[in-house]
NUVO-862288 format. One record per residue (C-alpha): x, y, z. Coordinates in nm, 4 decimals, always signed. Example, Ala and Ser with C-alpha at 12.3 -4.5 7.8 and 13.67 -1.06 7.14 Angstrom:
BEGIN
+----------+----------+----------+
:     east :    north :       up :
+----------+----------+----------+
:  +1.2300 :  -0.4500 :  +0.7800 :
:  +1.3670 :  -0.1060 :  +0.7140 :
+----------+----------+----------+
//
This chain:
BEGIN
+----------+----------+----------+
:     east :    north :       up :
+----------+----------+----------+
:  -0.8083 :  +0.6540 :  +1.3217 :
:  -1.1409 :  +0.4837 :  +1.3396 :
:  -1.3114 :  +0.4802 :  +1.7087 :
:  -1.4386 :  +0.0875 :  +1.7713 :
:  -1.5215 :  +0.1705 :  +2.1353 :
:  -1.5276 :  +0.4684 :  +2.3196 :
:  -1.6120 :  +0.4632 :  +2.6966 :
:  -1.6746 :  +0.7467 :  +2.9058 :
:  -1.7046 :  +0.8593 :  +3.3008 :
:  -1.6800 :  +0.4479 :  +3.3764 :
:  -1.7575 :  +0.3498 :  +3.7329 :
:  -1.7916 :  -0.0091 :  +3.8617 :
:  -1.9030 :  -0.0234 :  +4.2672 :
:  -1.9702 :  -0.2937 :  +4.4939 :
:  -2.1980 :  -0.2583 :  +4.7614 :
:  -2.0564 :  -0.5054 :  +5.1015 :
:  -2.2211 :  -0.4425 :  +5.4688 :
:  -2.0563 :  -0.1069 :  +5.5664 :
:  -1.9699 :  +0.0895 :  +5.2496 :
:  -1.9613 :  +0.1186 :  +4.9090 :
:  -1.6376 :  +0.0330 :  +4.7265 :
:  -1.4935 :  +0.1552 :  +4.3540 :
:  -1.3579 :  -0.0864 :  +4.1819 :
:  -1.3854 :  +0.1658 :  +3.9188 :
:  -1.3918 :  +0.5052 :  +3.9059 :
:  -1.4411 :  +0.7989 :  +3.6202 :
:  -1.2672 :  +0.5516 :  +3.3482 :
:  -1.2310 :  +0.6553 :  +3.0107 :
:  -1.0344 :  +0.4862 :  +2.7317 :
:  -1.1083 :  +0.4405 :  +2.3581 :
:  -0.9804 :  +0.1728 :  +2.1246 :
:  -0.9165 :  +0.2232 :  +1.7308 :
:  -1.0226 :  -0.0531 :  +1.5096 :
:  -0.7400 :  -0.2767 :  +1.4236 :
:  -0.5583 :  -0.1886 :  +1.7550 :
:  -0.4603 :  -0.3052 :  +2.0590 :
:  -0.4923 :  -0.1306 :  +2.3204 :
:  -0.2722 :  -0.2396 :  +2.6570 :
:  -0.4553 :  -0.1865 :  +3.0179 :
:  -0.1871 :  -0.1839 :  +3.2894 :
:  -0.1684 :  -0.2231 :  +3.6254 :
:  -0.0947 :  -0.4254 :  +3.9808 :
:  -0.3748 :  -0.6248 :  +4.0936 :
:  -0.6547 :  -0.4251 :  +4.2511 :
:  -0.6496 :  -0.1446 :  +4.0129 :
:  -0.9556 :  -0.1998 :  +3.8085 :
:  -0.8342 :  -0.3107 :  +3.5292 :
:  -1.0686 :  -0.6380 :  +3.4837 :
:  -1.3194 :  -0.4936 :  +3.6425 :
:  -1.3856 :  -0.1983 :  +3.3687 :
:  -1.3419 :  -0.4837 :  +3.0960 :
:  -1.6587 :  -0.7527 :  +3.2673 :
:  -1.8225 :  -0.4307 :  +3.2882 :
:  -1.8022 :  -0.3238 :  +2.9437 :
:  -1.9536 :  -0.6768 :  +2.8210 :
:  -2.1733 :  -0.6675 :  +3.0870 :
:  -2.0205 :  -0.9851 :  +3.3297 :
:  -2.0337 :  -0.7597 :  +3.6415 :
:  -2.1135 :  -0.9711 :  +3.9078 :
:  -2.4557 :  -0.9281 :  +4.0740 :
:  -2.3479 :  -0.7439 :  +4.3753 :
:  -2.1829 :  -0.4985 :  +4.1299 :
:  -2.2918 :  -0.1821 :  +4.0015 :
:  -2.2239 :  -0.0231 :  +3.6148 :
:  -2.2445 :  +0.3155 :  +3.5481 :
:  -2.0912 :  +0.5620 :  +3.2976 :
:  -2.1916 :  +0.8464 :  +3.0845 :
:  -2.1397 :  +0.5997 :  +2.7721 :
:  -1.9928 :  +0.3208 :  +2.6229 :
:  -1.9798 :  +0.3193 :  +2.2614 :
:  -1.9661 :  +0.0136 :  +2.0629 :
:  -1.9188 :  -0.0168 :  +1.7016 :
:  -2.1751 :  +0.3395 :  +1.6498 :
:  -2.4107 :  +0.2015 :  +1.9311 :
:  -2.3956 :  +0.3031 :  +2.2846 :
:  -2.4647 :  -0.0511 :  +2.5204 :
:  -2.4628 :  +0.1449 :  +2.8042 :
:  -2.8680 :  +0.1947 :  +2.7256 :
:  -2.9234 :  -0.1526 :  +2.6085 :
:  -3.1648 :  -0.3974 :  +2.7530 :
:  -2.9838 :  -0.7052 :  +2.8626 :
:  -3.1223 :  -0.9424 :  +2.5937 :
:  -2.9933 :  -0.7116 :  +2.3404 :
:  -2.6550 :  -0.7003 :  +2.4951 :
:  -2.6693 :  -1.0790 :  +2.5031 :
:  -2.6882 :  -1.0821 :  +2.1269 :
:  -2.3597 :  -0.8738 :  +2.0600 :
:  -2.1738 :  -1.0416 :  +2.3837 :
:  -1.9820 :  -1.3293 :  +2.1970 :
:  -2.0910 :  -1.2731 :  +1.8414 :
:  -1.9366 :  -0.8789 :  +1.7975 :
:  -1.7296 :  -0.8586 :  +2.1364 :
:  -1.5670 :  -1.1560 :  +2.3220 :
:  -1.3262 :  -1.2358 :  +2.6208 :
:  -1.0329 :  -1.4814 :  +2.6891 :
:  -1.0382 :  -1.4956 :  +3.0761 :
:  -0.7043 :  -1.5247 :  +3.2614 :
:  -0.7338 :  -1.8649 :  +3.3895 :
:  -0.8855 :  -2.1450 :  +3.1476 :
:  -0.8816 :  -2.3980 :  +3.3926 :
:  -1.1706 :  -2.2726 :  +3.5642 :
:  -1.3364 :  -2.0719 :  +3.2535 :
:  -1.3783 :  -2.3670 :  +3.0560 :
:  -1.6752 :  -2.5885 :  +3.1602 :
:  -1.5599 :  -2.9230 :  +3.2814 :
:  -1.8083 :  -3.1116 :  +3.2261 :
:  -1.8753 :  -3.0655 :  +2.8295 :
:  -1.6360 :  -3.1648 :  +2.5704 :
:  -1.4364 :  -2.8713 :  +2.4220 :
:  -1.6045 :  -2.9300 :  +2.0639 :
:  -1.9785 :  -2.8648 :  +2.2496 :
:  -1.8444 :  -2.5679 :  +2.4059 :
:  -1.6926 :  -2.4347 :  +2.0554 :
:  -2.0067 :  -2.5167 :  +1.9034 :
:  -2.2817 :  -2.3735 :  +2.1199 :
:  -2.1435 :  -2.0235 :  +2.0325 :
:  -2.1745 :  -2.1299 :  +1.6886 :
:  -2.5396 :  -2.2261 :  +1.6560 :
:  -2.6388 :  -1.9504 :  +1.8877 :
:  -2.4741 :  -1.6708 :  +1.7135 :
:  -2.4213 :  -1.7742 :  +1.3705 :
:  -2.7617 :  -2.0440 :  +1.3145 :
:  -2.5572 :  -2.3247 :  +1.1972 :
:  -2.6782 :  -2.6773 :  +1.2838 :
:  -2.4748 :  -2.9764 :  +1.4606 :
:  -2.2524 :  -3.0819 :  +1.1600 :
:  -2.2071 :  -2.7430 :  +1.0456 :
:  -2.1129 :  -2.6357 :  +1.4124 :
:  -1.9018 :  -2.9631 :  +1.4357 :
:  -1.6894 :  -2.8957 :  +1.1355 :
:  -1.6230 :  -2.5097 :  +1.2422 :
:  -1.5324 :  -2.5841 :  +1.5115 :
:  -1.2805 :  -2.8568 :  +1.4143 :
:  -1.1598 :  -2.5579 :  +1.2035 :
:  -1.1062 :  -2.3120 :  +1.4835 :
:  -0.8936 :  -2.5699 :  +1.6539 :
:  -0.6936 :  -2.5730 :  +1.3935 :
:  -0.6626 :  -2.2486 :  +1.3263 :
:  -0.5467 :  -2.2016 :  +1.7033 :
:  -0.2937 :  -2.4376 :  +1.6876 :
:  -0.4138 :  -2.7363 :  +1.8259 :
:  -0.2986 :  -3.0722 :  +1.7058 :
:  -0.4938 :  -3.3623 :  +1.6632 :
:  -0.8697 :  -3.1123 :  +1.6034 :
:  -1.0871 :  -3.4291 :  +1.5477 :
:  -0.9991 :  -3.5533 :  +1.8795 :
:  -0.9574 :  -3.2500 :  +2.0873 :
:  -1.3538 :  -3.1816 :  +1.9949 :
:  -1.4155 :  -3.5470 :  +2.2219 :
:  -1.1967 :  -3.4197 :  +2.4968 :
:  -1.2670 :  -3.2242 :  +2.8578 :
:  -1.0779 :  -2.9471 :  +2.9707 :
:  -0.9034 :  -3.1681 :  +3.2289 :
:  -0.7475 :  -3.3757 :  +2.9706 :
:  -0.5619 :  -3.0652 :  +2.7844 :
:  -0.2650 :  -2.8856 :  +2.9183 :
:  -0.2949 :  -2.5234 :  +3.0366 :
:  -0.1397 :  -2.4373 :  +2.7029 :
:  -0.4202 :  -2.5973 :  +2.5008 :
:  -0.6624 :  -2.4786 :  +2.7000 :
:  -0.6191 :  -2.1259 :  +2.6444 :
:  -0.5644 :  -2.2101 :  +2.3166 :
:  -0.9325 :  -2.3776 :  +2.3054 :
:  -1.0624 :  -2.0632 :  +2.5148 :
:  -0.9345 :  -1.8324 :  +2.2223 :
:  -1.0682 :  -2.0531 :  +1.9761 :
:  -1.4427 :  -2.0180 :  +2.1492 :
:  -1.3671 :  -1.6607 :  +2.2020 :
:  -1.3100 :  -1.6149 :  +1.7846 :
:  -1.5946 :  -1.8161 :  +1.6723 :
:  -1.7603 :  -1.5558 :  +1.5777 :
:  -1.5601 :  -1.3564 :  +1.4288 :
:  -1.5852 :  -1.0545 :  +1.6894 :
:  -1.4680 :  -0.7234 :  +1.6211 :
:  -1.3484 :  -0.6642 :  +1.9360 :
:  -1.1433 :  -0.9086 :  +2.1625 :
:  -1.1032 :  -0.8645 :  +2.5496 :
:  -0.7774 :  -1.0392 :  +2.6783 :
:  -0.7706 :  -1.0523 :  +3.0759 :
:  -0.4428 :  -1.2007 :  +3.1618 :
:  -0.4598 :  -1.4443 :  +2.8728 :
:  -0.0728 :  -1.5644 :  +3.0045 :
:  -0.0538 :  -1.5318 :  +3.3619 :
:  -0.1142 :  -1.8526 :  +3.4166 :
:  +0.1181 :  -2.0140 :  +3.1565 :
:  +0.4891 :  -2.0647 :  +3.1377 :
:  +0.7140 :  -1.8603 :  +2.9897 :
:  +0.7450 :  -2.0685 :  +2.6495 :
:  +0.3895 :  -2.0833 :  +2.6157 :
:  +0.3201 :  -1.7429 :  +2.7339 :
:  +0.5302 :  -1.6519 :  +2.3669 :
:  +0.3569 :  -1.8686 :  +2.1808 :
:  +0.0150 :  -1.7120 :  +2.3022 :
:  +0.1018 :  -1.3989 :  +2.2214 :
:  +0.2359 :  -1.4647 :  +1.8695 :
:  -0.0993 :  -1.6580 :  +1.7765 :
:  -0.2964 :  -1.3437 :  +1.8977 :
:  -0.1589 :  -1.1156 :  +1.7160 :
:  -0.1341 :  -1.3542 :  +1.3902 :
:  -0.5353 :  -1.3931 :  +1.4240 :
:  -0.5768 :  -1.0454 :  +1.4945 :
:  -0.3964 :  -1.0002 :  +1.1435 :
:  -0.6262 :  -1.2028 :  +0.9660 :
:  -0.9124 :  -1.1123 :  +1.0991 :
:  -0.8746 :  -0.7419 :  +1.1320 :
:  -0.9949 :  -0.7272 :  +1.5063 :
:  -0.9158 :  -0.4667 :  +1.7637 :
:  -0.8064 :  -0.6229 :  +2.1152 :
:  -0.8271 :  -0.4883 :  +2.4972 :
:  -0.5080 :  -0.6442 :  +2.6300 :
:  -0.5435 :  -0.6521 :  +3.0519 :
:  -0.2091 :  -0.7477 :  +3.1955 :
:  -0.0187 :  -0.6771 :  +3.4769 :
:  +0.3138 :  -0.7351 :  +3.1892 :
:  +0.4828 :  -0.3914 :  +3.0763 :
:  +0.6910 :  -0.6371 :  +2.8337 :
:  +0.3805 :  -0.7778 :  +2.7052 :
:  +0.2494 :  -0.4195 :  +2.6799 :
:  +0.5877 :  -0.3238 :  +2.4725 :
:  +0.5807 :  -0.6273 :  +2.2538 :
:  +0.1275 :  -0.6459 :  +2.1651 :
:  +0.0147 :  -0.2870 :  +2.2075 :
:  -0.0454 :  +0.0316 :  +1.9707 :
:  -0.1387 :  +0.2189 :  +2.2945 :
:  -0.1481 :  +0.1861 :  +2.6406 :
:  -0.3657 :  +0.2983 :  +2.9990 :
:  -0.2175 :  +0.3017 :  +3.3349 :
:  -0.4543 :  +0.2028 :  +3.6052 :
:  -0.4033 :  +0.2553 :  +3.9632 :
:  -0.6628 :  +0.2496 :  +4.2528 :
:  -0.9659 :  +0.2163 :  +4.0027 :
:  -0.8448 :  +0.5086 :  +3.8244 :
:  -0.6942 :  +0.6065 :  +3.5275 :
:  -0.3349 :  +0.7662 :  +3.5769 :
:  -0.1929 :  +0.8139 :  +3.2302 :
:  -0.2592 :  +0.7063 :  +2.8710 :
:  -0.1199 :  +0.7525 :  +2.5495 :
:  +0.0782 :  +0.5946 :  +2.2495 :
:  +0.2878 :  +0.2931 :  +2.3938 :
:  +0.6102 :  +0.4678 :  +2.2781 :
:  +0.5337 :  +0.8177 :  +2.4622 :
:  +0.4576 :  +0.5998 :  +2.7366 :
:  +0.7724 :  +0.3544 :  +2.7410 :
:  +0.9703 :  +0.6688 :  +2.6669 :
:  +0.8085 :  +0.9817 :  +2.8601 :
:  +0.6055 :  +0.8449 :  +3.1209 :
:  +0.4677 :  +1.1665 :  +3.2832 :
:  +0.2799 :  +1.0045 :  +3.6285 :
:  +0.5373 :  +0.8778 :  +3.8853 :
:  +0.3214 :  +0.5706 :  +3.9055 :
:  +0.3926 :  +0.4776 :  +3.5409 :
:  +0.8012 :  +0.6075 :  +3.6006 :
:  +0.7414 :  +0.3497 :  +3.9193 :
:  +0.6248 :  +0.0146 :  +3.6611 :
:  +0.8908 :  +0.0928 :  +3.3923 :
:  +1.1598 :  +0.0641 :  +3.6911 :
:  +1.0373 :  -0.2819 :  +3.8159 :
:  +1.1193 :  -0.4051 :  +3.4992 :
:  +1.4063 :  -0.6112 :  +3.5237 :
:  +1.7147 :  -0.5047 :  +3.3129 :
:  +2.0715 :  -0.6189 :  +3.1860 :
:  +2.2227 :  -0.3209 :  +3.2624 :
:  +2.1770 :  -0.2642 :  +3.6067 :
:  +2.2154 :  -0.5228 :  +3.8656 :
:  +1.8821 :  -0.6330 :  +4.0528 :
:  +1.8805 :  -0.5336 :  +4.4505 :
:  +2.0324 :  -0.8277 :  +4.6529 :
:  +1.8667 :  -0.9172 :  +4.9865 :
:  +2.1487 :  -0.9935 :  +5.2245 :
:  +1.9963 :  -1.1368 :  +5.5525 :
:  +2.0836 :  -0.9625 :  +5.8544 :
:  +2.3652 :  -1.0926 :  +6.0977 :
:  +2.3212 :  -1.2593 :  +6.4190 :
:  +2.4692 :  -0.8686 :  +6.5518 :
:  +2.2004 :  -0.6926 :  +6.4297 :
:  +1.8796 :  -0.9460 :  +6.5170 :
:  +2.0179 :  -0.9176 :  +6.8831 :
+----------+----------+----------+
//
């Protein structure tokens, strides 16, 4: 298997008034190309936080470190931000977990689409115009020609994310970040996110960093799979070693919240007026 990323001895801190936090600590993780790889874990467990830091989106109070992290044959880790800025969105891109307030509201979808377009790629208005009518298409969205005129606010959550992958593939990346790129959808459309994803990483041979919180999304969109807890990494390995031989008791603890047929779900009974006196 072919190595698209490999990062190693990851830490992401935050500095606040009295201490230093982790958000982050010793990560290491590698992705082939082609595959997906699946980052699990509850909120707080550094998950997101190792993925902004990898395309360098920590926020300003935040701190990257890590022995290296490398990209396609290049390591970023020693890259000078302008040179970073030139493979952020053109080789490597994100879909963030919440469109709604990723999207810029006050720019039309189709300028949004396009400024990646003649930044990355050189094409001029029309050209940009027209490629980005295609991506819409490609994603799914009816009615392209008009979407392009419209502003985040008038799309559902549905097309949004849907217009946020389409920005996110513009330039044909190699590698595609996916924080929670359903959490804030319904179930239906949840589905129909995840099918398109994995139809465009078919086409366009891409390897994808999926960051959910979802063990069934992990099961149904990942070659392999890393267990995150407290800023560390607990466990990784092939997603059917891990779905079938979990070895950390955290990872034992996730596969047993997921809800089953076979076993009846833990019913709160309230106590009685006996026991609360």
């Amino acid at each position: 298997m072919e190595t698209l990323l490999q990062v190693e001895n990851l830490n992401v801190t935050f500095r606040t008034e009295d201490e230093i936090i982790y958000a982050a600590r010793e990560v290491s993780f590698s992705v082939g190309r082609g595959r997906t790889l699946g980052i699990v874990g509850e909120s707080g467990s550094g998950k997101s936080a190792s993925c902004q830091a990898i395309m360098g989106l920590t926020p300003g109070n935040g701190v990257t470190q890590a022995d290296r992290i490398v990209f396609d044959g290049t390591d970023i880790n020693t890259l000078a931000e302008s040179k970073l800025e030139k493979i952020r969105g053109r080789d490597m891109a994100m879909v963030f977990q919440d469109p709604m307030t990723s999207l810029n509201p006050v720019h039309t979808i189709g300028r949004q689409i396009a400024e990646s377009l003649r930044l990355h790629r050189g094409m001029n208005r029309e050209a940009a115009r027209v490629e980005a009518q295609n991506l819409l298409d490609l994603v799914g969205i009816p009615e392209p020609v008009q979407r392009l005129k419209e502003y985040p606010h008038q799309l559902s959550g549905g097309m949004c994310q849907r217009a946020m992958i389409a920005m996110a593939l513009a330039c044909r990346p190699s590698l595609l970040f996916a924080d929670e790129p359903t959490t804030a959808l319904d179930v239906t459309v949840q589905a129909q996110i995840l099918d398109l994803m994995k139809r465009l990483q078919g086409e366009f041979g891409m390897s994808i960093v999926l960051v959910t919180h979802d063990l069934g999304v992990i099961a149904e969109m990942a070659d392999d799979v890393t267990v995150m807890r407290y800023g560390q990494v607990v466990e990784a390995g092939p997603v059917g070693r891990i779905f079938g031989n979990p070895q950390h008791e955290y990872t034992r603890e996730l596969l047993d919240r997921i809800p089953r047929l076979d076993r009846p779900s833990p019913v709160y009974e309230p106590p009685s007026r006996e026991q609360v006196a």
